[in-house]
Every structure is written in structure tokens, then in C-alpha cells.
N, C-alpha and C positions, 0 to 999 in steps of 0.2 A: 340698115338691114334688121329685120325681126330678130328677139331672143329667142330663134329657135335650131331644130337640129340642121335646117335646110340654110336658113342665117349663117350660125357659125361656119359650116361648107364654104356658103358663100365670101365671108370673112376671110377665111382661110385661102382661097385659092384666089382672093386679090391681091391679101399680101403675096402670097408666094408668087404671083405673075411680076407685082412691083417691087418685091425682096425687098418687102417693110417689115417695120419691130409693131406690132400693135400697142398700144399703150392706151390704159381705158384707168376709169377712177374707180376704187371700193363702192362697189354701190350694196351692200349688204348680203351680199352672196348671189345677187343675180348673176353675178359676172361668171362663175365657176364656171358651168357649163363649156362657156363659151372656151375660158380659161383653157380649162382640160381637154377641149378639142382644137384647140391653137398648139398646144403643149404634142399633141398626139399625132399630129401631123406637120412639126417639123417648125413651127412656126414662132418666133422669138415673141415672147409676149411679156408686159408689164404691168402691175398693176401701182397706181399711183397715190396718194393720199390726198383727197379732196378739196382737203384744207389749203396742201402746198399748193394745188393747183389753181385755186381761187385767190387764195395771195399773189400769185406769179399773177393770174389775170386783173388783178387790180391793178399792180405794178404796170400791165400796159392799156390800164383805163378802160377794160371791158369791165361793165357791170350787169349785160341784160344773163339772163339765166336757160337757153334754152337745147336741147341736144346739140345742134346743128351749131351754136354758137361756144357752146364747148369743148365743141370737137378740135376746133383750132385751137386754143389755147393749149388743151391738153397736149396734143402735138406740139406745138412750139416749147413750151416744158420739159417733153422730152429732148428735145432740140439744144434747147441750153444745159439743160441736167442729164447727160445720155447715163450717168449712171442709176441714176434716179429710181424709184419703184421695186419693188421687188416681184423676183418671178415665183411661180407657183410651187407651193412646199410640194415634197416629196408626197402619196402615194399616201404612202401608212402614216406621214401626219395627218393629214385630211381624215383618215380615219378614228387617229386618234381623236382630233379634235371633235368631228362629229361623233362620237361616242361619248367623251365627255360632255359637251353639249346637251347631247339625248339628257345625259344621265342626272344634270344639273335640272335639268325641266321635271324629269321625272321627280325627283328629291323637292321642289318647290312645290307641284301634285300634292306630294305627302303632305309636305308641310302645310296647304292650304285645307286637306280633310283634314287634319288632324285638329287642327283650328276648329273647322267647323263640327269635328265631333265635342269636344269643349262645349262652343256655343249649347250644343244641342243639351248636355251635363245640366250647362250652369239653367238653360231654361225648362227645363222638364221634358223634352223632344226627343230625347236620346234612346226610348224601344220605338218610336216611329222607322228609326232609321238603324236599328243598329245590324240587324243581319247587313243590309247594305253598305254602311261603313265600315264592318268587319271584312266583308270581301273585298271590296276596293282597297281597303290598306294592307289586306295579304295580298291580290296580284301586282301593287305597284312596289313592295317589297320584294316579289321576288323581280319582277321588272328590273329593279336597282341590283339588287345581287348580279342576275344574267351580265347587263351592261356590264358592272364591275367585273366579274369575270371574261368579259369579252375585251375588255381593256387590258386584262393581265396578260392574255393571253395576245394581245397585240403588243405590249411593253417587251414579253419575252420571246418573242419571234422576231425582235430584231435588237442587236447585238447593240448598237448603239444608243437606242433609245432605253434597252436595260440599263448600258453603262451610266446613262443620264440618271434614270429615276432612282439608282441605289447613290448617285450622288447628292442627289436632293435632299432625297429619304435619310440621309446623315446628317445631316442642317437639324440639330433641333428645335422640336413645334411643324415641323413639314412631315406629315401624315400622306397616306395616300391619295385622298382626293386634291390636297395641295399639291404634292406633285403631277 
């Protein structure tokens, strides 16, 4: 079935007719979607680590590589490992994490203009370009601020994940982007 929103429907209302666990492998975040509308309708779902499931499939001598041929194994995996995989974090992790996320890309951004305002220094280029490197590294500063601030503000809107980050935050050398 396609990764789309009529797919995962589709997904979904096979399993609920066969009252199956879905069990699918980390594929880099394609899976989410799917994930969160399995999660959203009722639907027991897994996510599996690719590696284990490629060992488990060597283990019974499959080596060819193609959707269709990894659907069984991954199934059979769940089969023998029912506890196996884990299910989809909570809501406001997700957000957490996609906000950190963002905010790491953003921070690389910087760090790749800043680099090349340098370059520009060391070779004489540097009024070519500086009104525009000047603005670019003030909007992805405040970019970084906002995010940070949209993190704080997710860290203290829930009670638990406050309680986690002031436990971190006490670990000395664990600063806030570390926790």
C-alpha cells in the first residue's frame, strides 16, 4: 500500500478487520505518518530496528532485499520477539525532538556561513557579500533563539519532561542543548 494518507487508512482498517500488531522497520522517518495514524486509530503498532531484522533474516537464510520479501521476515520477528520494537513516543516527544532537530540544522546553517564569511575575510570578498551575510546570520540567530525558546516552552508544559531536563541540567558539563 502507498505512504499515503488513503495507504495508511488502508493499513489501518486491515489490521483492525485481522486484529494485527503492524510491525514495520525504522526507515528514517518515512514511517511516522503512518506510525501516528495507526497510533490514532486504535491500532497496535511497532517499530523494529533494521539491523535486528536483517540478522533474524539471515538466521533463516533469506538474503534477497526487496519490500515484498521483507515483509515476511519482519513479521516472522515479530513472531518470535513479540516484545520486540518499540511503540511510538508520546506526542510532546516528537515535538520535542523535531524541534531539536530543526534547531541542530539551524546551528550547522550558522556554522556553515560563518565559515564562509571567514573564507570571504581571509580572500578579500568579504564587502561583496557583507550586507547579505550580515542578515542571514541575524535571521538564523533569531531562528535559533525562537526554537530555543519553543523548546523551553515545551520542556515546561509538561511536568515530566521538566522533571527530567533539571535532572540532566545537574550532571555537570550538561548545558541545555545537551539536555
Amino acid at each position: 500500500m502507498p505512504n499515503t494518507d488513503d495507504g495508511h487508512i488502508a493499513v489501518s482498517d486491515l489490521a483492525h478487520r485481522q486484529k494485527a500488531v503492524v510491525c514495520f522497520e525504522a526507515t528514517g522517518g518515512q514511517e511516522w505518518r503512518l506510525w501516528s495514524c495507526l497510533e490514532y486509530t486504535g491500532v497496535e503498532a511497532r517499530q523494529v530496528a533494521p539491523v535486528q531484522v536483517k540478522a533474524f533474516a539471515r538466521s533463516l537464510g533469506t538474503r534477497a532485499k526487496t519490500d515484498r520479501i521483507d515483509a515476511e521476515p519482519i513479521a516472522h520477528f515479530l513472531i518470535f520477539r513479540p516484545d520486540a520494537g518499540r511503540v511510538l513516543p508520546a506526542e510532546h516527544l516528537r515535538f520535542l525532538r523535531a524541534l531539536a532537530t530543526k534547531r541542530a540544522q539551524v546551528v550547522v546553517m550558522r556554522k556553515r556561513l560563518l565559515a564562509q564569511i571567514r573564507a570571504h575575510q581571509k580572500s578579500g570578498t568579504e564587502k561583496l557579500f557583507e550586507d547579505t551575510d550580515a542578515e542571514l546570520k541575524e535571521r538564523l540567530d533569531v531562528v535559533i533563539a525562537e526554537l530555543e525558546s519553543r523548546i523551553s516552552e515545551l520542556l515546561s508544559s509538561d511536568r515530566r519532561l521538566s522533571d527530567t531536563a533539571r535532572i540532566l541540567r545537574s550532571v555537570p558539563g550538561i548545558g541545555p542543548v545537551a539536555c
